[in-house]
PASEBA-1860 file (N, C-alpha, C; in nm, 3 decimals):
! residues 116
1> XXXXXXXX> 0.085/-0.119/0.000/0.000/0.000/0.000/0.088/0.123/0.000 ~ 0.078/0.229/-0.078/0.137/0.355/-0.102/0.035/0.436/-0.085 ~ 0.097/0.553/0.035/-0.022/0.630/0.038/0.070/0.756/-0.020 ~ -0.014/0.893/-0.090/0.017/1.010/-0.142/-0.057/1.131/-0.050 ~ -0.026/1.216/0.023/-0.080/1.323/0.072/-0.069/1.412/0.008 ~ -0.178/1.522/-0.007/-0.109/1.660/-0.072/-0.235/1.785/-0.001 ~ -0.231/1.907/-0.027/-0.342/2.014/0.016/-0.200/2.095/0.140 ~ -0.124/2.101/0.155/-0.085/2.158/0.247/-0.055/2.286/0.198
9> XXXXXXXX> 0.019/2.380/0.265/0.059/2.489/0.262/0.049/2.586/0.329 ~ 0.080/2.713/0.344/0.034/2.836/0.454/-0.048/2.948/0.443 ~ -0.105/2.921/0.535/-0.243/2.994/0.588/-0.213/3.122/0.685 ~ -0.284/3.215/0.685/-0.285/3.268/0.828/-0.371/3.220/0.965 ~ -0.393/3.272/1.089/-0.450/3.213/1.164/-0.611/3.260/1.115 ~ -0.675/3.149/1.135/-0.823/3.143/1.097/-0.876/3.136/0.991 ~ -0.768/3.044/0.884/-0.821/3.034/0.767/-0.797/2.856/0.770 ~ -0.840/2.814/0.651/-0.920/2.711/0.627/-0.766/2.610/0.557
17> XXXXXXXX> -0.760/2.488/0.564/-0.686/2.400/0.421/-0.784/2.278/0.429 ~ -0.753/2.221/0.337/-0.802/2.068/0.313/-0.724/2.010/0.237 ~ -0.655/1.884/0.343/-0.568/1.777/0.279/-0.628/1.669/0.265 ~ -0.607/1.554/0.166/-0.632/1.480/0.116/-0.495/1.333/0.092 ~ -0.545/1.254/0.121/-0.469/1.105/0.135/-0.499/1.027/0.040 ~ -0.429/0.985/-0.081/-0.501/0.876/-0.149/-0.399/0.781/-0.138 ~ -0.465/0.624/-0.099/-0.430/0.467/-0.087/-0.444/0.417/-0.189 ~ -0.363/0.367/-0.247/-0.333/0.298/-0.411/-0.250/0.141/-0.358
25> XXXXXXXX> -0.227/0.075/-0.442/-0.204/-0.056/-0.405/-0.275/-0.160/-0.408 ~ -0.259/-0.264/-0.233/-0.368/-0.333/-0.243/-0.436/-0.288/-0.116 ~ -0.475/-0.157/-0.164/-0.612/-0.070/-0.008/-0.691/-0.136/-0.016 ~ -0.732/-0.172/0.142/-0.866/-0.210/0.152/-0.943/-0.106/0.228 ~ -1.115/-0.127/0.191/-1.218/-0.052/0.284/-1.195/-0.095/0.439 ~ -1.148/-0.235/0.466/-1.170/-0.224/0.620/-1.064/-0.186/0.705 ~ -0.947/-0.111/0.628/-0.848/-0.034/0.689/-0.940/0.036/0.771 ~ -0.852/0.108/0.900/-0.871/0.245/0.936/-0.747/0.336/0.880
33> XXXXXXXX> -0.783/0.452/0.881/-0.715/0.530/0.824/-0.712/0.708/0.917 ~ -0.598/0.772/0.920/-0.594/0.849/0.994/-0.490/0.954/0.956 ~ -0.495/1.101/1.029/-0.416/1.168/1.004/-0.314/1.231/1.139 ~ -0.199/1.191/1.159/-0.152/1.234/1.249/-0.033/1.359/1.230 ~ 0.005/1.416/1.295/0.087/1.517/1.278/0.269/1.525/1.351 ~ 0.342/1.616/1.326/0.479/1.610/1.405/0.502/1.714/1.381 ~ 0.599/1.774/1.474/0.676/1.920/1.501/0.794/1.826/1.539 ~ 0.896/1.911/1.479/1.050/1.898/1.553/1.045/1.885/1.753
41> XXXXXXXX> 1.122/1.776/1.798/1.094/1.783/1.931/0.992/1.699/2.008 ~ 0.872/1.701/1.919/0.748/1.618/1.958/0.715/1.518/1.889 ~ 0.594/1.453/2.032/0.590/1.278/2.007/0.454/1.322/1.913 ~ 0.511/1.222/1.755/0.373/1.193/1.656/0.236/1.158/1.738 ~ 0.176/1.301/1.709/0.031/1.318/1.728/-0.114/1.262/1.656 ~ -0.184/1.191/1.725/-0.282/1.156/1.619/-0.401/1.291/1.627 ~ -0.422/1.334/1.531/-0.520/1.404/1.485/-0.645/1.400/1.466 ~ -0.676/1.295/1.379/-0.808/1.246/1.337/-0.822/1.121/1.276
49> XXXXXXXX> -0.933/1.035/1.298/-0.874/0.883/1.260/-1.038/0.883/1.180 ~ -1.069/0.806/1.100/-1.219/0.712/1.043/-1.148/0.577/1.019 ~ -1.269/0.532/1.069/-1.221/0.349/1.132/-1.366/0.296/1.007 ~ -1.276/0.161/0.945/-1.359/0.067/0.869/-1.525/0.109/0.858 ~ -1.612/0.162/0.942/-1.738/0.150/0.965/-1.806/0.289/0.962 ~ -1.655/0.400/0.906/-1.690/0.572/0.950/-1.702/0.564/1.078 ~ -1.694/0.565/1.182/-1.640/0.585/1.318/-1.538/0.691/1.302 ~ -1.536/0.810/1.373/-1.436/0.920/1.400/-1.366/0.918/1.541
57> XXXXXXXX> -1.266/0.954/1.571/-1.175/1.016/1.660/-1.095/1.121/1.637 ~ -1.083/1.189/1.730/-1.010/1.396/1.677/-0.947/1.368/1.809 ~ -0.842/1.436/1.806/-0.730/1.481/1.935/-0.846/1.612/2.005 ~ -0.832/1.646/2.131/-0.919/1.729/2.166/-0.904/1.861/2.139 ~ -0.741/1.873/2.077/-0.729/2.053/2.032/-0.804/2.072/1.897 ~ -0.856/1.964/1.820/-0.888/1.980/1.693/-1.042/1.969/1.703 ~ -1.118/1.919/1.787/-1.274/1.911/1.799/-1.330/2.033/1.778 ~ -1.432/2.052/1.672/-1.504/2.165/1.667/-1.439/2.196/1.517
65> XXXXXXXX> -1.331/2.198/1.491/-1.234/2.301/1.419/-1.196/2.209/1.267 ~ -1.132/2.098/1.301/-1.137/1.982/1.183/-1.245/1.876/1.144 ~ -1.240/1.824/1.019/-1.368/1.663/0.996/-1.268/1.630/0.894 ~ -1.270/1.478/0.963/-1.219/1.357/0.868/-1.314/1.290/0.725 ~ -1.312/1.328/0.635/-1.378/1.230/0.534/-1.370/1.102/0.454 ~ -1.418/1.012/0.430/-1.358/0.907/0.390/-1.459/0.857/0.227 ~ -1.347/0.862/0.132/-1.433/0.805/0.039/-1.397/0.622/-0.030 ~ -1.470/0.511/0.005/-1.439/0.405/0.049/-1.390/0.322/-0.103
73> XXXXXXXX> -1.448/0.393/-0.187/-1.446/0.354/-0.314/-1.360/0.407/-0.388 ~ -1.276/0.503/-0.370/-1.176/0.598/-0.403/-0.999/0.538/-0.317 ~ -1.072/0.500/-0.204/-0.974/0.479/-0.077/-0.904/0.570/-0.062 ~ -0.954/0.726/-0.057/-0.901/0.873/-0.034/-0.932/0.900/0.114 ~ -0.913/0.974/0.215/-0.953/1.044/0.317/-0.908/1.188/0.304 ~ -0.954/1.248/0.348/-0.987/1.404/0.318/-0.936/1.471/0.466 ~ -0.908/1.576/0.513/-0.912/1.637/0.649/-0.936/1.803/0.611 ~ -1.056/1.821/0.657/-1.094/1.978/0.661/-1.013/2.078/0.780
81> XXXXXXXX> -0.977/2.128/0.766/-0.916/2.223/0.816/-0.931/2.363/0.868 ~ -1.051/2.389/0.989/-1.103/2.527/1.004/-1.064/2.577/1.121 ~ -1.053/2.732/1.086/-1.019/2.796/1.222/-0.876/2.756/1.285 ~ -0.766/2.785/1.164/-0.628/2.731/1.173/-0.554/2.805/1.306 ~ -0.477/2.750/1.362/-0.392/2.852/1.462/-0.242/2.794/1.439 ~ -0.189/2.901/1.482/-0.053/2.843/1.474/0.038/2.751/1.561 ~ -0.057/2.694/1.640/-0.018/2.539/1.681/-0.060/2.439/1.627 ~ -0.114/2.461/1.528/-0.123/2.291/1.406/-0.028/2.309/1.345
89> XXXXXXXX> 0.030/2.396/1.302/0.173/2.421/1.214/0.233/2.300/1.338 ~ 0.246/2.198/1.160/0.330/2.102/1.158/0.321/2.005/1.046 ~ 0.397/1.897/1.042/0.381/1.811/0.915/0.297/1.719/0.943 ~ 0.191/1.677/0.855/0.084/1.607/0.889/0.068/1.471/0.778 ~ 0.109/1.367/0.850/0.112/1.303/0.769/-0.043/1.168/0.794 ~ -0.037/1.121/0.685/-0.132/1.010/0.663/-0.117/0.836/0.709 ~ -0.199/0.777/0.760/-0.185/0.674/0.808/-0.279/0.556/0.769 ~ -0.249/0.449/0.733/-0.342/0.330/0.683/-0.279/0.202/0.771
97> XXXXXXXX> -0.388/0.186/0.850/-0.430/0.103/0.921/-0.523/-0.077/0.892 ~ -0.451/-0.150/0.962/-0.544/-0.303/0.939/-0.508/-0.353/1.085 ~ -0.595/-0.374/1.149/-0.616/-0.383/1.268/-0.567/-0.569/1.307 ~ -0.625/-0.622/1.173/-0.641/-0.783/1.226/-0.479/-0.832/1.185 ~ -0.375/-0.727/1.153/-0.267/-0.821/1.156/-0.117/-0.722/1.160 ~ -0.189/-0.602/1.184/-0.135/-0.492/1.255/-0.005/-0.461/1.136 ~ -0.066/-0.446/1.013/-0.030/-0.362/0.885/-0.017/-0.229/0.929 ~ 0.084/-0.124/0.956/0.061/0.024/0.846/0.156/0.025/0.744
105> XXXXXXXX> 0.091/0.188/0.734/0.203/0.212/0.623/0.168/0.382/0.677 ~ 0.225/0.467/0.607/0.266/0.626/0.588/0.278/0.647/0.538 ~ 0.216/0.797/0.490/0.249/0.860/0.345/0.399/0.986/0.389 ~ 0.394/0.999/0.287/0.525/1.074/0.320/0.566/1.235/0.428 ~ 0.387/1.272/0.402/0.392/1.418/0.510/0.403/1.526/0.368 ~ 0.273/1.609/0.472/0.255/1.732/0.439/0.231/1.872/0.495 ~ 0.354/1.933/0.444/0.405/2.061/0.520/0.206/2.151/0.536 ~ 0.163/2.161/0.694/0.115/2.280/0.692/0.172/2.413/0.821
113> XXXX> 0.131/2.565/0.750/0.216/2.652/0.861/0.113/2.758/0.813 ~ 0.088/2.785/0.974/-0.041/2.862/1.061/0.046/3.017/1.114 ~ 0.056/3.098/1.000/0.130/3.232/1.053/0.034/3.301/1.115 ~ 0.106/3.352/1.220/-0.023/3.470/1.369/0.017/3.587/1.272
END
């Protein structure tokens, strides 16, 4: 499985991005799939996850502010991006998940930066 991220770039504070993950290979729908993040210094953050069934999870700084999308037939996930601050500035990379035999993989990361 090869995943591709892209949508990043810089924003000021309180503006919007939307990144996008596409799974090529042999993706399956009953992956979970997720977006976690890193800053220099800090432990890889999970962000936002959709699990096999659309089931969501968000880190609690991102509730309200981000939504995970998942298109199952595409094997893309999406991450909306609202009400940016400049503590999400970081590289956010993509994650594909198989639970029953404890597969990932990672996409390579995508630069976003939240100028005050």
């Amino acid at each position: 499985v090869q995943l591709q991220a892209s949508g990043g770039g810089l924003v000021q504070t309180g503006g919007s991005l939307r990144l996008s993950c596409a799974a090529s290979g042999r993706a399956s729908s009953l992956a979970s799939m997720a977006w976690y993040r890193q800053t220099p210094g800090k432990q890889r953050e999970m962000v936002a996850q959709i699990d096999r069934d659309g089931s969501t999870n968000y880190a609690d700084s991102v509730k309200g502010r981000f939504t995970i999308s998942r298109d199952y037939i595409k094997n893309t996930i999406q991450l909306q991006m609202n009400s940016l601050r400049p503590e999400d500035t970081a590289v956010y990379l993509c994650n594909y998940h198989l639970s029953y035999n404890g597969f990932d993989a990672w996409g390579q990361g995508t630069q976003v930066t939240v100028s005050s």
